[in-house]
C-alpha positions in Angstrom: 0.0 0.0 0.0 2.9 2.1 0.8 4.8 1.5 -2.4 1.4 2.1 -4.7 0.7 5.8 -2.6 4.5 6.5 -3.6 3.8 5.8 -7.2 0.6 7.6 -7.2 2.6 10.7 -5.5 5.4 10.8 -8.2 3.3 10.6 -11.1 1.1 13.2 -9.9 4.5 15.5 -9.2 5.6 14.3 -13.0 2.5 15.4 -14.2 2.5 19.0 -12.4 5.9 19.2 -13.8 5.3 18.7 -17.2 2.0 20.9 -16.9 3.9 23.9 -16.2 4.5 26.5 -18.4 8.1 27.5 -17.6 7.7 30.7 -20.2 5.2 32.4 -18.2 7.7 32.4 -15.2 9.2 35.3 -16.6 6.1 37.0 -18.0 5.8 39.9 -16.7 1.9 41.0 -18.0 3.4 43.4 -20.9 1.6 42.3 -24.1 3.0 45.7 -25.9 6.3 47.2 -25.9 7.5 50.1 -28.1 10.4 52.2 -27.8 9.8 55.7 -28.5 11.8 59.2 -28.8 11.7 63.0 -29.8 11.9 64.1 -33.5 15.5 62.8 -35.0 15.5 66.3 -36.5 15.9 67.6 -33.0 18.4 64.6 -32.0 21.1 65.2 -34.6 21.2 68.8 -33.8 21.7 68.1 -30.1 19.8 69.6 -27.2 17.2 71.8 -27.0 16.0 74.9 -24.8 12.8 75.9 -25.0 12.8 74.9 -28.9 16.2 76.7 -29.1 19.2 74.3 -30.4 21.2 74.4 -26.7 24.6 74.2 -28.6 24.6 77.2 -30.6 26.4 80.2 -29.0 24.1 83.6 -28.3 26.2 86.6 -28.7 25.7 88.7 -25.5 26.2 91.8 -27.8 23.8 91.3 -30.0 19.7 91.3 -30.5 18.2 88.3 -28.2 18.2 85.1 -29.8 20.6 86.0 -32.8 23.4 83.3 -33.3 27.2 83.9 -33.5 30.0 81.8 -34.1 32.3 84.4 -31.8 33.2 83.1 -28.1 31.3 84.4 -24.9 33.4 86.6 -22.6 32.0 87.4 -18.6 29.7 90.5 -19.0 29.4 92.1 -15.8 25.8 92.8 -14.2 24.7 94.0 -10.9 26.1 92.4 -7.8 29.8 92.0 -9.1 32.9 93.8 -7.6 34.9 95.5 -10.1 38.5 96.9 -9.0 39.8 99.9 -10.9 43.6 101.5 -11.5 44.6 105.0 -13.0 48.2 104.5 -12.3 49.8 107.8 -11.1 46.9 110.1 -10.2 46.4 110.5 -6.4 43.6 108.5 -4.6 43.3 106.7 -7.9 45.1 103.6 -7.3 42.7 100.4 -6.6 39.5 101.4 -6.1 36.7 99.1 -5.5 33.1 99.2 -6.6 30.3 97.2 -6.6 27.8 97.1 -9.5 24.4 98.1 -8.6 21.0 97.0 -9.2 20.7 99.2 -12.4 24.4 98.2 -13.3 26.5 101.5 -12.6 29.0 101.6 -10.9 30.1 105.2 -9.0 34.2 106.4 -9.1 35.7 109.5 -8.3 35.3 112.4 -11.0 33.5 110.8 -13.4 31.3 109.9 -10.7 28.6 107.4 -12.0 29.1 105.1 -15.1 27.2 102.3 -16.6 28.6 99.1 -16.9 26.3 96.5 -17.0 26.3 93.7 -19.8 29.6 94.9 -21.0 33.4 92.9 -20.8 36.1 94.5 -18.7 37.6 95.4 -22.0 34.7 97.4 -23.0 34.6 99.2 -19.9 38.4 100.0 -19.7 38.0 101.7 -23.2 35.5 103.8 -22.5 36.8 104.8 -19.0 40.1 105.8 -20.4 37.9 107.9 -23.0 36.0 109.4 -19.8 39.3 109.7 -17.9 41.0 112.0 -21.0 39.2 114.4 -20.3 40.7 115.1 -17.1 44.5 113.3 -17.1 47.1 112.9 -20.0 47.2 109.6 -21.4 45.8 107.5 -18.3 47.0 104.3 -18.2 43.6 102.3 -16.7 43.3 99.1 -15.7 40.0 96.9 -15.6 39.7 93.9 -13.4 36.8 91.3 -12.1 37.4 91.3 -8.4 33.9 89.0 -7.3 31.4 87.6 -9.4 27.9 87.6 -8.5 25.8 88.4 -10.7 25.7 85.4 -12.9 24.7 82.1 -10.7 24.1 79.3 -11.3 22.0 76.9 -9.5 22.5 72.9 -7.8 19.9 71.7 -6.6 19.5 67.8 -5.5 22.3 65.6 -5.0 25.6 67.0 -5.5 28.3 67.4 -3.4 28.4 71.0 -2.9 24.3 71.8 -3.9 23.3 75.6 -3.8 24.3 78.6 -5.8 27.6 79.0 -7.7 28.4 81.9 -10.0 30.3 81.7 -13.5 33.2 83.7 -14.1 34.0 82.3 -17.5 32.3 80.7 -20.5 31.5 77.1 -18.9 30.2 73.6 -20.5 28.0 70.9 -18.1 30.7 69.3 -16.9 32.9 72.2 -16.0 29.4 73.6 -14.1 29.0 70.2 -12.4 32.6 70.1 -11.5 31.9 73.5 -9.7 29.6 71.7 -7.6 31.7 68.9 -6.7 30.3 66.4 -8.8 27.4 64.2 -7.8 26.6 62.0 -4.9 26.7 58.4 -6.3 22.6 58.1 -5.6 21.7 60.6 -7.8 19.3 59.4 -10.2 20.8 60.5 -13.7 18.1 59.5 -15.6 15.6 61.8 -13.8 18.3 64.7 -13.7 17.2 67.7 -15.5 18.9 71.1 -17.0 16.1 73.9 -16.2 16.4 77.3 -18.5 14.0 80.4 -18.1 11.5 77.9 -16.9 11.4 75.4 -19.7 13.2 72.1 -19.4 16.4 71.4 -21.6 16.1 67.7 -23.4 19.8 67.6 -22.1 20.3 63.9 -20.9 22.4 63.4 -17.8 22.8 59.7 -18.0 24.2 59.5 -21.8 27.1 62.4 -20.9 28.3 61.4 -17.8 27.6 57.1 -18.1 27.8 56.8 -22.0 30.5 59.5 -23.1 27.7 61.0 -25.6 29.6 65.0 -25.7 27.1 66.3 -27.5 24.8 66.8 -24.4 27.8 68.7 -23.0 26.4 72.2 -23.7 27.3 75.0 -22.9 25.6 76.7 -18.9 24.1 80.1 -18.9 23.2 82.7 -16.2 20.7 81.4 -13.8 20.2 77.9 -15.4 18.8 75.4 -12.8 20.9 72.1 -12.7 18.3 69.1 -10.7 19.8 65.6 -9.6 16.7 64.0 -7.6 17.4 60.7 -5.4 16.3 58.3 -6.6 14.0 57.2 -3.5 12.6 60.5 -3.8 11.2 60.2 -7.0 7.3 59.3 -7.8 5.4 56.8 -9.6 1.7 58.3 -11.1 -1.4 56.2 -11.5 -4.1 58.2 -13.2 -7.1 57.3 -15.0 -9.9 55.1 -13.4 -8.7 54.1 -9.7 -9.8 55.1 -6.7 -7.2 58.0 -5.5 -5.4 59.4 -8.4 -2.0 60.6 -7.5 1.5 60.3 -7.1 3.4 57.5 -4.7 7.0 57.7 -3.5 9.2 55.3 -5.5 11.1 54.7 -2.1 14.3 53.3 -1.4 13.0 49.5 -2.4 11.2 50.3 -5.5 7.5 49.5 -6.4 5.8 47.5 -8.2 2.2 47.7 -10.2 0.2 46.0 -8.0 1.6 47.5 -5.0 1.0 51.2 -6.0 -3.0 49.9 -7.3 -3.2 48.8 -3.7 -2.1 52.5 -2.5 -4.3 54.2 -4.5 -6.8 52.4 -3.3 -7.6 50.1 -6.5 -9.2 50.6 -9.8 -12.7 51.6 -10.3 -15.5 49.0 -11.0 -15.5 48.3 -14.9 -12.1 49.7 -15.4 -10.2 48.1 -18.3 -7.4 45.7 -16.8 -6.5 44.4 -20.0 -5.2 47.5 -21.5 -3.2 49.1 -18.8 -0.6 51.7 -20.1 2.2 52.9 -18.8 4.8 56.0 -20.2 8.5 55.2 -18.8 10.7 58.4 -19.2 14.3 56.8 -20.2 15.8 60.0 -20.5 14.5 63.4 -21.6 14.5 62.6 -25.1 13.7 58.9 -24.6 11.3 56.4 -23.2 8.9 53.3 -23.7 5.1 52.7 -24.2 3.9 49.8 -22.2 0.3 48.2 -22.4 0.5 45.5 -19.2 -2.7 42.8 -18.7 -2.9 43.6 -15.2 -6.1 41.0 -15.1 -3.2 38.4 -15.7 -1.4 39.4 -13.1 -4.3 39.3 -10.5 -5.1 35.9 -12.1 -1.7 34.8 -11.1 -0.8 34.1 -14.9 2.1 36.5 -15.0 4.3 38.3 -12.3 3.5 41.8 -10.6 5.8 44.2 -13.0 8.5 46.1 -11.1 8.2 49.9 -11.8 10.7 52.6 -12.8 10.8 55.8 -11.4 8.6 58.7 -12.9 6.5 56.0 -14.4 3.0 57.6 -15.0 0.5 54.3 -15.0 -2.6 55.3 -16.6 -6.0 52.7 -16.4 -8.3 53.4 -19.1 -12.9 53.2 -18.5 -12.4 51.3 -21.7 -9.8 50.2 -23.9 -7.9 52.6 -25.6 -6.6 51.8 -28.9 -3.7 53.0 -30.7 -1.0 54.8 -28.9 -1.7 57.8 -30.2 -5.4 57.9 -29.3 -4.2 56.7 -25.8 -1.6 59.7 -25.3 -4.8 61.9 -26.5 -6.9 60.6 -23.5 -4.2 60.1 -21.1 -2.6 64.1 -21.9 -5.4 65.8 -19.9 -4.5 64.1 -17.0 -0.5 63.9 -17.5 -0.6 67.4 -18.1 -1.7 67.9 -14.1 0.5 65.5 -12.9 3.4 68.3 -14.7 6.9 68.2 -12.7 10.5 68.1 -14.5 10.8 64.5 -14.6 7.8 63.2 -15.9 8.3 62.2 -20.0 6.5 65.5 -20.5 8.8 66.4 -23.2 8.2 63.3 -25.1 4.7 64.3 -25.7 5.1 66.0 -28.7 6.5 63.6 -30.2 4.0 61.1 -29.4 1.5 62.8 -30.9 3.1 63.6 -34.5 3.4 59.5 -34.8 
């Protein structure tokens, strides 16, 4: 009787293992994957600003948003020291002055002169102009003492985070380098180059992991430089559950069934089969998901591990094609906003 129950017990084991479908082990409830980027237009001519090609040089000198092949020299503004020599007058020797807010700066005799947005060169030639009127041949000398008045900002994890100030023409890495460098959990991929409130589609990850030197652009004035932790960043579910919002990817990560669960669920007659999800890769770059999550529930696939800034969006009904989907999903990505959501990718979505 013994021996038979053994028999019966391996053959029901041999059966089990032969009824198992070792593929779905490592199915993860994706039925659709598609890899998806910004314009190639846009790509091969490097970063952008706010539309604007990021590479090209501005000449300070000229009308706004006029392009020049000449190098940028410091153009002192309010807030930087300036120290001045006329060699040989009395009282004249090294004098310091601070640029005020409406970029003049006060010396003796001439009293007030304007030198905001100009090089020291520009302002020693027409100081020795003023100066002629009153000395023979003054020998005038120019020189940047502090700057302030161009800064730039860390913010995030670096090193040194806070504000730093440019005193020359300066690429990315020469601006992070004046920051220390990053701390080793900053989360490249969601790091972001901020300019007069647009973000740059600068990426991070490919110049400072992958050696890609076209993303090394060159930093302005008040340009905003964010490395977030990776913990710190968010994972969105929008669309029909219970709580729309964002959840803390944390310092273990989450997963797509664990963030449904924190939201409080999906709605009654919500779509499960045609889940989507937009993964930023990089501020150019990122992937179009449609997950099964039914399957996953059912126990036919595993729970999907999510990346951070994934926005998770379950449709009333399903969707379609991608470019449908983006249309019905935009309202609500559009509130979630932030600098590391694939906002930028949008665009390119659409024009598919």
């Amino acid at each position: 009787m013994l021996r038979l129950t053994t028999i019966v017990a391996v053959t029901l084991l041999t059966a089990c293992e032969t009824y198992i479908d070792k593929s779905k082990l490592s199915y993860d409830g994706v039925v659709h994957r598609k890899f998806v980027s910004t314009s190639t237009d846009n790509r091969t001519k490097g970063p952008t600003c706010g539309g604007d090609i990021a590479t090209e040089i501005v000449d300070p000198g000229a009308k706004t948003g006029t392009v020049s092949d000449a190098p940028r020299h410091y153009l002192v503004g309010p807030g930087d020291d300036l120290k001045f020599n006329i060699f040989g007058e009395d009282g004249m020797g090294e004098i310091f002055a601070r640029v005020d807010a409406e970029g003049y700066v006060q010396l003796p005799i001439v009293e007030v002169v304007s030198v905001s947005g100009m090089t020291t060169r520009q302002i020693h030639k027409n100081l020795k102009k003023a100066y002629e009127a009153h000395f023979i041949e003054p020998w005038i000398t120019v020189e940047l003492a502090n700057a302030e008045s161009q800064p730039i900002y860390f913010l995030g994890e670096f090193r040194e985070p806070g504000v730093k100030y440019l005193e020359f023409s300066s690429n990315l890495l020469e601006a992070l380098a004046m920051a220390n460098g990053l701390e080793e959990d900053a989360y490249l991929p969601g790091a972001r180059l901020i300019r007069n409130e647009q973000v740059c589609t600068v990426d991070l990850f490919a110049l400072l992991r992958e050696g890609d030197f076209n993303q090394n652009i060159d930093v302005y004035p008040r340009d905003v430089i964010f490395a977030p932790l990776r913990a710190d960043m968010r994972v969105y579910l929008l669309g029909a559950v219970a709580s729309p919002q964002g959840v803390a990817f944390g310092e273990q990560g989450r997963s797509l069934l664990e963030v449904l669960s924190m939201v409080g669920g999906a709605k009654v007659g919500a779509s499960l089969t045609d889940v989507r999800i937009i993964r930023s890769i990089s501020p150019t770059e990122g992937e179009l998901l449609i997950v099964n999550v039914s399957s996953i529930l059912t126990g036919d696939a595993l729970d999907l591990p999510l990346h951070p800034g994934d926005v998770v969006y379950v449709p009333n009904s399903p969707l379609g094609a991608w470019n449908m989907a983006i249309k019905a999903i935009l309202p609500s990505l559009q509130l979630v906003g932030g600098i590391v959501t694939p906002i930028a990718l949008i665009d390119g979505l659409l024009s598919e």
